[in-house]
C-alpha positions, 0 to 999 in steps of 0.5 A: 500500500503507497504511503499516505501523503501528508495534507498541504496546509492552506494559508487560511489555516495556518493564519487561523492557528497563528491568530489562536496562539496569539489570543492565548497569549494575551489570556495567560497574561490577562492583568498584563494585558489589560494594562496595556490597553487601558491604563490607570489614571494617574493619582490626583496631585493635591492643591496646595491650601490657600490661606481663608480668607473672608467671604466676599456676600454678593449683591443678588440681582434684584428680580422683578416679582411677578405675582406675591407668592412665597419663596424661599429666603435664598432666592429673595436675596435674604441672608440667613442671619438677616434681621429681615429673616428673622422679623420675617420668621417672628411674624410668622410665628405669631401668625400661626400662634394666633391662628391656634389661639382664635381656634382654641378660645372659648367664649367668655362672660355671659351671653344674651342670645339675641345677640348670638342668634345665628342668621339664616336657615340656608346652611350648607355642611361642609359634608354637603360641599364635599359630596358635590365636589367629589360627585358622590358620598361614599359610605362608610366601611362595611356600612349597606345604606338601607339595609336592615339587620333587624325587621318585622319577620323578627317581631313576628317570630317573637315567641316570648310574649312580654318580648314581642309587646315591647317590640311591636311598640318600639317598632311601631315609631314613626318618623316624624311627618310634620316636615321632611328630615331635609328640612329641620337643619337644626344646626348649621354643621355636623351634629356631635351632641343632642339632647330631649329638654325632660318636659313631657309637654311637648318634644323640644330637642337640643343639638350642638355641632363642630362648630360650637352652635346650639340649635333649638327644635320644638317638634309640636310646631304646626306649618302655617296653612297654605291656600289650594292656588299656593305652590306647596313647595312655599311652606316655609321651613319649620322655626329652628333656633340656633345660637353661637354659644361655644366656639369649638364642638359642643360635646354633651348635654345635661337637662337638670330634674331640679330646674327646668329651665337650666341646659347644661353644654361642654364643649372642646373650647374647655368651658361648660355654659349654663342656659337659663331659658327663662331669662335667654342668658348663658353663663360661664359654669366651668372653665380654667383660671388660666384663659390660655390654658386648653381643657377639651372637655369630653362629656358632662354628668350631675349627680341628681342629689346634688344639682351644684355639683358637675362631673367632666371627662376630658381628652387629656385622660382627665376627670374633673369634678368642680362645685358651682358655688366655689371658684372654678380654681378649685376645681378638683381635676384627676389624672386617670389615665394617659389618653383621651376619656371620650364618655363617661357616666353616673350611676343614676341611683348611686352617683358617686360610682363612675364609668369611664371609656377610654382610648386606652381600650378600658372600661373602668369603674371609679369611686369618687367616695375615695380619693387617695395619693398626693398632686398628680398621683391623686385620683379616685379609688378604681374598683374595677376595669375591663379591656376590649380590643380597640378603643372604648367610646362611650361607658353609659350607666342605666337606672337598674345598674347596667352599663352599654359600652360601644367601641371600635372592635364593633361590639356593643357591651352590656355589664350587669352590676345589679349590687352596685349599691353594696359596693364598699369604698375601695373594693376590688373587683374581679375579673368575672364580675367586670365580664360584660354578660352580652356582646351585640355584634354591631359596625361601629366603624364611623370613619371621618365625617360621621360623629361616633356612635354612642349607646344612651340609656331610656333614663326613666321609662315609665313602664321601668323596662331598660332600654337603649339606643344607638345609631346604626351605619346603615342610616337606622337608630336601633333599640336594644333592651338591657338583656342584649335583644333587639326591640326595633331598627327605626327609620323611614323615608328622607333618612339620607345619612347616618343619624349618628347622635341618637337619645331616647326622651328622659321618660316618654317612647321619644327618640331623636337622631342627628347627623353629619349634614346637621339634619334631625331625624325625630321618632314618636 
């Protein structure tokens, strides 16, 4: 067999491996290689110092303003040591204090309400303006506006009998007809506080709002008679009166069982206002020495055995108790606890017993009989407490020895202390017997712009059953009864928004609702 001849390479190939070797070269030397491609910079040489020397203040060029807008202090050509910066800040500054100062001022002296009367019955809520601004009202979380959690089909199927009697009474309220819920606008802004003058005479109801004005309605009003020719929309609108009694929120009512006439008010601006209605003059009650001194004051309560003595919570944690005949100096004012009180209450037949709502998620029991500790460490003897998962809003005594709490973890809580009477100053108690013995599942979640929702007590209803009510989210009041049953869901046509504030009539099968637009709703 001839000898194979050896392939002759082509000059591409011998090219190819030639470009092969070099490239492995430069990969075996890759740090050398690189060097030599890109080359480090060389080390920045450094500045010589220069000897300081002061600063040279320019003139900035003067800049025509177009329009008065705020700017910065730099480019108004404004050194930071300025004695024109530093007026300008003071001023400023001062601004700002009086601004706070005109919001927090309460009204002081005593008033004559002519000549606080608020003018005019178009009142616009600012609720009403955002509404048309964002082109709806959005309700509240977890709220179905008009749907009922409680209806006749409940009533029917009732099968205790004195059970079913008192709900077909409380369910067979009707809403007040005289006038449409829109227009009895009882009080300007949002409805905080609301109250029933105790006459059985006729139904006069007390609203306060955000703002601080006392709106006045008397429900037994008839409107004028219009002629068949008059367009029925002339019937001019029912008589309200409103006056500007406190110049922040007014947060609570007390009707006196001495004295008819007396309307007690308390309000944020730290002052409670006594009203005599016979001579149309409100007096000062209540409010710090110190004018510049800020209070906000919670809730109000009186012990009927005393009318001169007034109880009041505040949103610094604070309980107050201050005799009307002494200086309001000697007010005594105790520090419960680190966070705002948002209701209170009096035992109605044993005063001197205190239930607190708090912040703080408790429901407390207090004895004023006890008042033990020095300066700020003095305060009532504590009986007992109860700790709920979120925020407690409102703590109410009934006359039979119940309390009905209301609080962010949408529950209503219902206590039963039937011994209250027997408790000893100081006692203890336990943990059982602070147990409320009923929880009604019920949203509690009011949101921004509607008042927080607060169980009130039927004070003294004259067929001696215990019952309560409270506003419902869905643009209802409900009515429980002591034991936790529910006895009616009122409402009706023309109920347009929540009617948060809701109290009973102190003795009569009344029931009164406000809400966030200022309107009253009215159930008889």
């Amino acid at each position: 067999m001839p000898p194979k001849k050896e392939a002759v390479m082509s000059a591409f190939e011998r090219k190819r491996l030639e470009n092969i070797a070099n490239n492995n070269a430069i990969l075996s030397g890759i740090s050398t290689a690189a060097d030599k491609i890109v080359s480090k910079p060389a080390p920045p040489k450094s500045k010589p110092k220069r000897p300081s020397a002061p600063r040279v203040k320019r003139e900035q060029p003067k800049r025509e303003v177009v329009r008065p807008t705020r700017q910065s202090s730099r480019l108004a050509g404004l050194d930071a040591d300025s004695e024109v910066l530093k007026r300008k800040a003071e001023v400023e500054a001062e601004n700002e204090t009086e601004k706070a100062k005109a919001k927090k001022m309460r009204v002081s002296g005593d008033l004559n309400l002519g000549d606080i009367k608020v003018e005019g019955r178009k009142w616009e809520s600012s609720v009403d303006g955002m509404a048309r601004l964002k082109g709806l009202a959005l309700p509240a979380r977890g709220a179905q506006p008009g749907v009922r959690t409680f209806t006749d089909e409940d009533v029917k199927g009732t099968t205790d009998k004195g059970l079913k009697d008192l709900r077909l009474r409380m369910s067979g309220l009707k809403l007040y007809e005289t006038w449409p819920v829109s227009d009895i606008k009882i009080v300007p802004q949002r409805v905080y506080s609301m109250g029933f003058h105790p006459t059985e005479d006729k139904p006069i109801i007390f609203a306060g709002d955000k703002e601080g004005a006392m709106g006045v309605f008397d429900a037994s009003q008839e409107p004028p008679e219009v002629d068949d020719d008059e367009d029925e929309l002339a019937i001019p609108d029912p008589v309200i009166s409103a006056f500007k009694t406190h110049s922040r929120t007014i947060t609570a009512f007390h009707f006196s069982p001495a004295d008819e006439n007396a309307v007690f008010t308390a309000s944020y601006d730290s002052s409670i206002r006594k009203l005599d209605l016979d001579k149309g003059v409100s007096t000062v009650l209540f409010a710090p020495a110190d004018a510049d001194e800020d209070l906000p004051i919670s809730a109000i309560d009186m012990p009927a055995t005393d009318p001169n003595i007034v109880i009041f919570s505040t949103l610094g944690g604070a309980l107050g108790r201050h005799d009307a005949r002494t200086k309001t100096a000697d007010a005594e004012i105790w520090g419960l606890t680190q966070q705002k009180i948002g209701g209170f209450s009096l035992h109605p037949a044993h005063p001197h017993l205190v239930a607190t709502a708090s912040l703080d998620r408790t429901l407390k029991i207090w004895d004023l009989r006890k008042i033990t500790g020095k300066g700020e460490m003095r305060y009532p003897a504590l009986l007992g407490e109860h700790e709920s998962r979120l925020s407690v809003s409102h703590a109410s005594w009934s006359s039979g020895g119940h309390i009905a709490t209301s609080s962010y973890d949408d529950r209503i809580k219902i206590y039963s202390f039937p011994d209250a009477g027997e408790w000893t100053a100081g006692q203890n108690l336990s943990e059982k017997q602070m147990a409320p013995v009923r929880q009604i599942t019920h949203n509690n979640q009011t949101g921004r712009w509607v008042t927080i929702l607060k169980p009130q007590w039927h004070k003294r209803p004259q067929d001696g059953l215990h019952r309560f009510v409270i506003g419902n989210m869905n643009r209802f009041v409900d009515v429980y009864a002591a034991n936790g049953e529910q006895l009616a869901q009122l409402g009706g046509d023309g109920i347009t928004a929540v009617p948060a504030v809701a109290h009973f009539h102190p003795t009569l099968d009344w029931v009164a609702g406000g809400n966030a637009s200022g309107k009253l709703c009215l159930w008889m």
